[in-house]
KOLGUKOL-317067 format. One record per residue (C-alpha): x, y, z; residue in three letters. Coordinates in pm, whole numbers, plus 50000, padded with zeros to 5 digits. Example, Ala and Ser with C-alpha at 12.3 -4.5 7.8 and 13.67 -1.06 7.14 Angstrom:
2
512304955050780Ala 513674989450714Ser 
% end
This chain:
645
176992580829207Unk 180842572129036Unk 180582545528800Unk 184282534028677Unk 184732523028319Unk 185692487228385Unk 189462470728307Unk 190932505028204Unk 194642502328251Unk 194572533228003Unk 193132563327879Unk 190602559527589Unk 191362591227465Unk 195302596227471Unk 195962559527490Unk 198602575927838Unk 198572551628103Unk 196672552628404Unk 197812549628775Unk 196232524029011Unk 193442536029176Unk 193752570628986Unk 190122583428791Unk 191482605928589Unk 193852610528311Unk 196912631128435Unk 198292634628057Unk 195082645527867Unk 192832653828210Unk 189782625928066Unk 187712617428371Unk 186842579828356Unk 184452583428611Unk 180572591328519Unk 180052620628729Unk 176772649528649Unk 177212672628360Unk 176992701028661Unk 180212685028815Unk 182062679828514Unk 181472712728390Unk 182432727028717Unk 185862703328743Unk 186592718928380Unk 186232752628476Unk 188212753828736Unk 191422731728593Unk 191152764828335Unk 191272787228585Unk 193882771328763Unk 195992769028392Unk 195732808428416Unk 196572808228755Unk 198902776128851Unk 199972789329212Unk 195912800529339Unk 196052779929651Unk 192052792529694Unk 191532777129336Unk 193642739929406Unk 191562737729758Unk 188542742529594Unk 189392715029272Unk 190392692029558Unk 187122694129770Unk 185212687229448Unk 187192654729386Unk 186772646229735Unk 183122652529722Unk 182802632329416Unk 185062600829568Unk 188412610129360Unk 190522607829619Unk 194012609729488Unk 193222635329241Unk 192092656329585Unk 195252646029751Unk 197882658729465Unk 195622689129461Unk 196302693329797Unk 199842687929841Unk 200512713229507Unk 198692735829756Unk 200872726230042Unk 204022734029835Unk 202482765429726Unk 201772777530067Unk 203292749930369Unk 201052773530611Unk 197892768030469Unk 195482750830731Unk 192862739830464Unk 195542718630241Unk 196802702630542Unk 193372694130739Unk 191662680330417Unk 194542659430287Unk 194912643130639Unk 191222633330650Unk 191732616930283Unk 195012599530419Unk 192632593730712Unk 190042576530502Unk 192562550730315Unk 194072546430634Unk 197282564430574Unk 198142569030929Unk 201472575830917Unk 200702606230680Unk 197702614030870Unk 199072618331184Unk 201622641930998Unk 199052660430841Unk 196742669031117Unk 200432677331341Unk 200882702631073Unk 197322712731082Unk 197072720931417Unk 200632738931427Unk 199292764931203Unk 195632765731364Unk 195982751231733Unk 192392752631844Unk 190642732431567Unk 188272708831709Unk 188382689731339Unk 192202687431315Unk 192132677631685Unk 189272648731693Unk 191022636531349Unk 194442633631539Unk 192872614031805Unk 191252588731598Unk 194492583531394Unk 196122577631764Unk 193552557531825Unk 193742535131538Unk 198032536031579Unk 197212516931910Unk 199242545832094Unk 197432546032438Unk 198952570332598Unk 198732599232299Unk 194962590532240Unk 194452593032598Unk 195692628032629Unk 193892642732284Unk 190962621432417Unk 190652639132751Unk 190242676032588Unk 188182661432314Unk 185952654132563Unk 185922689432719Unk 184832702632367Unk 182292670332326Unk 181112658132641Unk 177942641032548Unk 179602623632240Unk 179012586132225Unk 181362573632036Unk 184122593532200Unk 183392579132555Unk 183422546632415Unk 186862550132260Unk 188262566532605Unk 186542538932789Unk 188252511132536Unk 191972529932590Unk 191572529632987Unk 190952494532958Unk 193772485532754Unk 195662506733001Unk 194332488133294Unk 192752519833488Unk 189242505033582Unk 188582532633755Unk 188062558233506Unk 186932528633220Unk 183922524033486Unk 183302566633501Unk 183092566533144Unk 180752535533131Unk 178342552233365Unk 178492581633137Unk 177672558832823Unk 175092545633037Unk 173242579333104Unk 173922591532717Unk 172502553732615Unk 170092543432912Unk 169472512732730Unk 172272498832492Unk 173122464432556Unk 176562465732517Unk 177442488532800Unk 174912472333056Unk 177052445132989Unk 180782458233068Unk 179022474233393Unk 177972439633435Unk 181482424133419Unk 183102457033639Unk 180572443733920Unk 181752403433867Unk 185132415733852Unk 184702434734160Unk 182712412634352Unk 180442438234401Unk 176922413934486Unk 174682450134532Unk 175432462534220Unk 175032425133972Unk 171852423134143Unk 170612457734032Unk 171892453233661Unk 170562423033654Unk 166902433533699Unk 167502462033497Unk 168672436533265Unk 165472411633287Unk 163552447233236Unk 165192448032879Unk 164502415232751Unk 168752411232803Unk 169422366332892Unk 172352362333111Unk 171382329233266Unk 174932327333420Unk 174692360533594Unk 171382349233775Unk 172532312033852Unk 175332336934040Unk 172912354234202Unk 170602330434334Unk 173722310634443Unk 174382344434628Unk 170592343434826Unk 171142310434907Unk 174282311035062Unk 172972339835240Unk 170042316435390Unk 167332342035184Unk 166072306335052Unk 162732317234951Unk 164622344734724Unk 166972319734562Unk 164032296834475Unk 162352319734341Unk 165572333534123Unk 166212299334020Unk 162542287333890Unk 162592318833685Unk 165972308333543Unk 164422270733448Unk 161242288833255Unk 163292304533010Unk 163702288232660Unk 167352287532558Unk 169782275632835Unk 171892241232823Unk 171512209732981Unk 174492213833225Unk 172712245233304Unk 169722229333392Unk 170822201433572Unk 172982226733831Unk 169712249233858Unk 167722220533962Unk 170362211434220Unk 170562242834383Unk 166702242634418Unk 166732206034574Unk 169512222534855Unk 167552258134901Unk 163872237334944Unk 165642210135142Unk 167672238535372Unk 164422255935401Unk 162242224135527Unk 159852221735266Unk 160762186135183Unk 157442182334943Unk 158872205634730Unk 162312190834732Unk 160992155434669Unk 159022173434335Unk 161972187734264Unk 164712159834289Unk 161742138934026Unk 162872164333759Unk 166572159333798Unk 168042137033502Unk 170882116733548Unk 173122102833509Unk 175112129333781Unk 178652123933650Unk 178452160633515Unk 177742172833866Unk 180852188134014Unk 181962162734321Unk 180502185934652Unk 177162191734487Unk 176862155634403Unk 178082147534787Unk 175672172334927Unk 172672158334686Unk 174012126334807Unk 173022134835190Unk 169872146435106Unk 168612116634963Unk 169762093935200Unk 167652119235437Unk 165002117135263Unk 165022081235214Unk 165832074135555Unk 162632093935690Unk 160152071435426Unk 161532045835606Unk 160752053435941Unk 157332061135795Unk 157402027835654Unk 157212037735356Unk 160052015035205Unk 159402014034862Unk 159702049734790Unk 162962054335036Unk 164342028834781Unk 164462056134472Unk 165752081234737Unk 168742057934833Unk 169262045734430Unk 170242079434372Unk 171972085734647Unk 174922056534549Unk 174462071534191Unk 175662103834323Unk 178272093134593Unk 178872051034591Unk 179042053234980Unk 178952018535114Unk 176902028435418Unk 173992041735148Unk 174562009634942Unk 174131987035273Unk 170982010235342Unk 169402003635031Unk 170181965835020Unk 168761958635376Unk 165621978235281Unk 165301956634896Unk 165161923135146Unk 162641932835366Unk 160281942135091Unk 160941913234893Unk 160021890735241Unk 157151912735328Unk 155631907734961Unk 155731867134998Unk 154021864235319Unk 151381890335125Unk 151221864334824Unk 150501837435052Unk 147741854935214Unk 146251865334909Unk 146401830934750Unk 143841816734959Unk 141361844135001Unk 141831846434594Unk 140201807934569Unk 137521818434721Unk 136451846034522Unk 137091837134197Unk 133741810634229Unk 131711840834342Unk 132831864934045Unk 131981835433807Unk 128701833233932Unk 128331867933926Unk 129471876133562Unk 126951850533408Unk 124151864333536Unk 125551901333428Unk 126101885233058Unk 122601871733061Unk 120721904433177Unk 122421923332946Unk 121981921732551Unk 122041944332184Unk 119771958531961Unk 120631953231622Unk 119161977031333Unk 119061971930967Unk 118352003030819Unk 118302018130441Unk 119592041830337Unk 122592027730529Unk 124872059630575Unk 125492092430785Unk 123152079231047Unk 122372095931395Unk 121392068031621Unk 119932076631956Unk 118912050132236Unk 116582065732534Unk 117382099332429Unk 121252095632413Unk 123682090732150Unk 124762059532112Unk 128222049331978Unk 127212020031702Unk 129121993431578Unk 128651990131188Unk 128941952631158Unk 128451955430748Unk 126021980030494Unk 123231991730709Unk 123581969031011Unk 124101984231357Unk 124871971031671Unk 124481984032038Unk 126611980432292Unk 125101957332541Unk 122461974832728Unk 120231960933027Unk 117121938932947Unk 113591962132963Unk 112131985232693Unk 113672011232488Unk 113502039632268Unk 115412039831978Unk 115932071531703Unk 117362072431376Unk 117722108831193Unk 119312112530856Unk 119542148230712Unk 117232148630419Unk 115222124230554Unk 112092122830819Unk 113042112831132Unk 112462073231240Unk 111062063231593Unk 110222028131769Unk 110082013332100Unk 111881984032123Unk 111971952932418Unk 115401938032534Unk 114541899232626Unk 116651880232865Unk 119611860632737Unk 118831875032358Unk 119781903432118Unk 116631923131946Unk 116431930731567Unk 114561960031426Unk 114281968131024Unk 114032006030958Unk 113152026630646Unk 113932064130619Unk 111902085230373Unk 113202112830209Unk 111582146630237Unk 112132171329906Unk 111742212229845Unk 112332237829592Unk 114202270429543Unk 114382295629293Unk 116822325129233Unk 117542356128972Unk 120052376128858Unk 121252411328770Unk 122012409228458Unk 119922379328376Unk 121152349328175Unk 123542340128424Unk 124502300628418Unk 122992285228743Unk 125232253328901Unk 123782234029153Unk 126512212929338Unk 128702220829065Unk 126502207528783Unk 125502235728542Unk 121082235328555Unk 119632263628367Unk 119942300828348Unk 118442330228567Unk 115742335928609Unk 115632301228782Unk 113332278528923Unk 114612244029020Unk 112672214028999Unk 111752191629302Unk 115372182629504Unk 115972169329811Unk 116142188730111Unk 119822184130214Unk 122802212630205Unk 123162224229851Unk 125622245829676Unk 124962270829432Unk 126562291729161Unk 125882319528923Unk 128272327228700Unk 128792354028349Unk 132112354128177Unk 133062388828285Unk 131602387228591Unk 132152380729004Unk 131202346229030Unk 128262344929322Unk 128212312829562Unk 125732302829843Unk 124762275830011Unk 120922264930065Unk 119482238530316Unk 115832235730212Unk 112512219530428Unk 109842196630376Unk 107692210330067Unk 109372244230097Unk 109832269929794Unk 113172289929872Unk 113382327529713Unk 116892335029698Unk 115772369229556Unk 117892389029254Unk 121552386729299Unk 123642413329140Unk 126462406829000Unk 130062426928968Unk 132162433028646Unk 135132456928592Unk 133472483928403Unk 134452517228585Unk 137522542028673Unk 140512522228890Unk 143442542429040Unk 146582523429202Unk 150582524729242Unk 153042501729042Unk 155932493029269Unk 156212497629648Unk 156232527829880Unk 159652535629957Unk 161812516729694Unk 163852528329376Unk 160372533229163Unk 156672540629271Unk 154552556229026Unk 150792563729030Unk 148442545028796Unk 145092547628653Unk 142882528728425Unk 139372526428254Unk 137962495028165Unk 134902491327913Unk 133742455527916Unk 131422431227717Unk 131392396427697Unk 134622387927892Unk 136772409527699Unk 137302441027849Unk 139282475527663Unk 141372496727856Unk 142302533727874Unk 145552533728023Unk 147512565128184Unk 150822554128386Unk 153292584628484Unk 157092564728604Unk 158202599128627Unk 157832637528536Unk 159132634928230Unk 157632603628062Unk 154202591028020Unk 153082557127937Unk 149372563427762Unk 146812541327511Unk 144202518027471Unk 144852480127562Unk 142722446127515Unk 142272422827807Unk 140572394827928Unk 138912375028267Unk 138442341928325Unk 137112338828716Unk 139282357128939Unk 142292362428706Unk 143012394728505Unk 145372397328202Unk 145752426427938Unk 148392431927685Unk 149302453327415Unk 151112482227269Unk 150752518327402Unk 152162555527340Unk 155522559027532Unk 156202596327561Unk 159732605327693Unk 161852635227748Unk 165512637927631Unk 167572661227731Unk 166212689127472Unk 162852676127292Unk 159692650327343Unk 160302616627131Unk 157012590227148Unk 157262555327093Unk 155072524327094Unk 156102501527367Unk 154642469127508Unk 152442465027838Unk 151412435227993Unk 149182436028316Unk 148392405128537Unk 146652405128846Unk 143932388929077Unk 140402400529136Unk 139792400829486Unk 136532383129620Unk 134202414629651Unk 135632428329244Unk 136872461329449Unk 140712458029389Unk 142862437529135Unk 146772435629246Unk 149622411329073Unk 152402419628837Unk 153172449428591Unk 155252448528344Unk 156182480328091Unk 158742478627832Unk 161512499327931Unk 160722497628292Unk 160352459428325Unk 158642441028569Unk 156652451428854Unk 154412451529141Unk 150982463429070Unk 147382472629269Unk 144402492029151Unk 140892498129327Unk 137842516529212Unk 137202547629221Unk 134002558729415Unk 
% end
């Protein structure tokens, strides 16, 4: 890769000055590029040759292909043209400096270049594409067109050249042969988005119904959204009278994610007119509910046409006498079109409900008067047969309260007083469970017109557990609260969920969780426990990017603190090697300190101390540790190790 020697307006060896955009020194011949010592040396050898020899066309072709591979353009180009004045015939001078010019978009010298190219050598396919994409970029339509047409003789399943021919007949205006060459794109690239597309538009601009409807399924098949295309479509079924087609077009339309409001709105529309057109009037009353107004968006015959639907509509509820839903039909339908005759409609039907609903109050007034003495009657003696049990019960919290069997929701008027909801008056079983507890039963009697209190004490129920380790002397916590060391033997706790830890600096950290019984002795058995003492292997940095390297590792440990053989290979020709300290507190890893760097230079082995600093977390089963890495030198990153087996 070139790497320019920044704000260089001259050379740093003859102090000459430099031309823009030049990368090397035309007084003294200093490159100012980095380039390999292979290129260089090459580049040196032949500007000697070419001293002995100033008029070698053979020896200026080959300098100038160098600085073209290498990305000195100019230098290429002047080495060209000296060959051009050496020999004006030469086809190699001519079709390399026009694909330079070509590449700074010279086209004016381009198009020269490859003109003279092909003179001398008239059946180059390079010379010949290169002439047609300088045409092409020149904006001269007819020119490309011609080149175009035998490139595509000598390439006929190029891509990129039927897509240029298909742009230039379209700026030409021949759709003809812009659609032949977007079927062929189409069979080179069954799938490519772009030219579905243009076929797309060809068919809209040619009216062609048959052919949008096929694209767009083979569209729909690709994932492709062109909502507008399928409003057209369905628009197309329904016009057609294939309603059950265009409904069916149109739901699908509403189901996807991403369309607009207006969109939407003229979807739902065309749904109300194909249900409505087809009979099913339940369906077009379900759909005209999901319209939103207001309709002023609507163009003027849609809103007409909606219009005379709902008055339709609205108009049959009526004859069913159903009036008050014909009035949201006929609301509308003066929202959509402010006909008088719908407005009259509407009014005429607003009085005769409004009458119809006084002679229904008066009615209802008197038959009203005389049952409100019978519901009175009535709902004192359902108060009076119905009551609540009240409990007061210690310990007072995380009750389970059960009333014949069921679970009763409680009200907790204050500490350890429940209430019922009001059952009916007769006997009843009441439970109380409490985990840790045994379980409290009673049978209780409801009186009539009184609530029943009942006092209730739980009593606890307590067991034991005990529990070893591997090594021993590992710090027991129960529910967080450190409690001896393994081997272990608790004392007498009660029998609720309880968690426990075990827990050596060094080591995996073990958690469980015990629910003991009534007067039970738990054996948890001998619990072994994981430290990092063993061989690891792993990679520092990430498949694929500018630096992976393989890694390995043994760890000694005692105590928490934990040595480290360390072999890390960045390359083939440097090794990172050495012993390092480290620590681990729970799941985190950290080890720093100075190892053997051993590095190749060009001809010897130096070896230096340079810093390393690991960092990482221990996963929850102590098989792999994975964070950051950093190496002086290298600096900092990604790490993973695992054991070895």
């Amino acid at each position: 890769m070139l790497k320019r020697m920044v704000g260089m307006n001259n050379c740093p060896h003859c102090g000459a000055p430099i031309k823009e955009n030049y990368k090397l020194c035309n007084a003294c011949g200093t490159i100012l590029v980095t380039l390999s010592t292979e290129t260089t040396a090459h580049i040196n050898l032949l500007r000697k040759e070419i001293e002995s020899d100033p008029k070698d066309v053979k020896l200026r072709i080959e300098l100038g292909s160098l600085y073209h591979k290498n990305g000195l353009l100019l230098e290429a180009l002047d080495e060209y043209k000296i060959a051009i004045g050496i020999d004006p015939n030469d086809f190699d001078a001519h079709s390399k400096s026009a694909l330079i010019y070509l590449k700074i978009n010279d086209l004016i010298n381009a198009e020269s270049a490859f003109r003279s190219a092909l003179h001398i050598k008239p059946d180059s396919e390079e010379s010949l594409i290169g002439l047609f994409r300088v045409y092409y970029l020149q904006n001269k339509i007819f020119e490309a067109i011609v080149l175009g047409e035998k490139v595509l003789k000598l390439k006929p399943d190029n891509v990129e050249f039927h897509m240029l021919m298909k742009n230039l007949y379209r700026q030409k205006g021949v759709k003809e042969k812009t659609f032949m060459e977007l079927q062929k794109l189409e069979q080179l690239v069954p799938d490519n988005e772009q030219v579905i597309r243009e076929i797309v538009q060809y068919f809209t601009d040619q009216n062609d119904m048959e052919g949008l409807v096929r694209y767009y399924q083979k569209m729909e098949g690709l994932k492709m959204e062109d909502t507008k295309l399928g409003l057209t479509i369905g628009k197309h079924y329904y016009e057609n009278g294939n309603y059950d087609k265009a409904i069916q077009m149109f739901n699908r339309l509403l189901a996807k994610d991403k369309i607009s409001d207006e969109m939407r709105t003229m979807l739902q529309i065309y749904l109300i007119f194909a249900s409505f057109d087809k009979g099913d009037i339940t369906g077009t009353e379900s759909f005209i509910s999901k319209i939103k107004e207001p309709f002023d968006k609507i163009d003027e015959p849609s809103r007409k046409k909606l219009a005379l639907i709902l008055s339709k509509i609205g108009t049959e509820k009526i004859n069913n006498k159903r009036k008050r839903e014909a009035i949201s039909f006929f609301e509308k339908a003066v929202k959509c079109d402010p006909d008088k005759q719908y407005q009259e409609i509407l009014n005429k039907t607003k009085t005769e409900i409004s009458s119809a609903q006084r002679n229904f109050i008066r009615k209802a007034l008197f038959i009203t008067g005389s049952a409100v003495a019978v519901f009175i009657i009535v709902i004192l003696l359902w108060n009076l047969t119905r009551n609540k049990i009240i409990i007061n019960v210690e310990p007072p919290e995380d009750l389970t309260n059960l009333i014949d069997g069921k679970r009763i929701q409680m009200v907790n008027k204050k500490s350890g007083v429940y209430e019922s909801p009001k059952l009916f008056i007769g006997s009843h079983r009441v439970d109380i469970a409490k985990q840790g507890y045994e379980k409290w039963q009673a049978k209780v009697n409801l009186g009539f017109g009184k609530n029943t209190v009942v006092n209730a004490s739980l009593v606890p129920i307590y067991g034991l557990f005990q529990i070893n380790s591997q090594p021993e002397s590992a710090d027991v916590y129960l529910n967080g609260l450190f409690v001896g060391k393994t081997p272990y033997i608790s004392e007498r706790i009660q029998a609720v969920l309880h968690k426990i830890e075990l827990k050596i600096p060094g080591y995996q950290i073990y958690t469980t969780s015990i629910n003991l019984r009534k007067d039970e002795t738990l054996d948890l058995g001998i619990i072994t426990l994981k430290n990092l003492a063993c061989d690891w292997k792993g990679k520092i940095g990430e498949d694929g990017i500018s630096y992976n390297a393989s890694f390995k590792m043994t760890v000694n440990q005692k105590n928490g603190q934990i040595k480290i053989k360390y072999f890390h290979q960045p390359k083939d020709e440097m090794t990172y090697t050495g012993e390092i300290n480290g620590i681990i507190s729970n799941n985190d890893f950290l080890a720093d300190g100075y190892i053997n760097c051993r590095e190749r230079n060009v001809f010897y082995w130096t070896t230096t101390k340079k810093r390393v600093i690991l960092r990482g977390k221990i996963s929850d089963d102590w098989e792999r540790i994975e964070g950051k890495h950093y190496a002086e030198g290298l600096g900092e990153k990604d790490w993973w190790a695992k054991r070895e087996k």
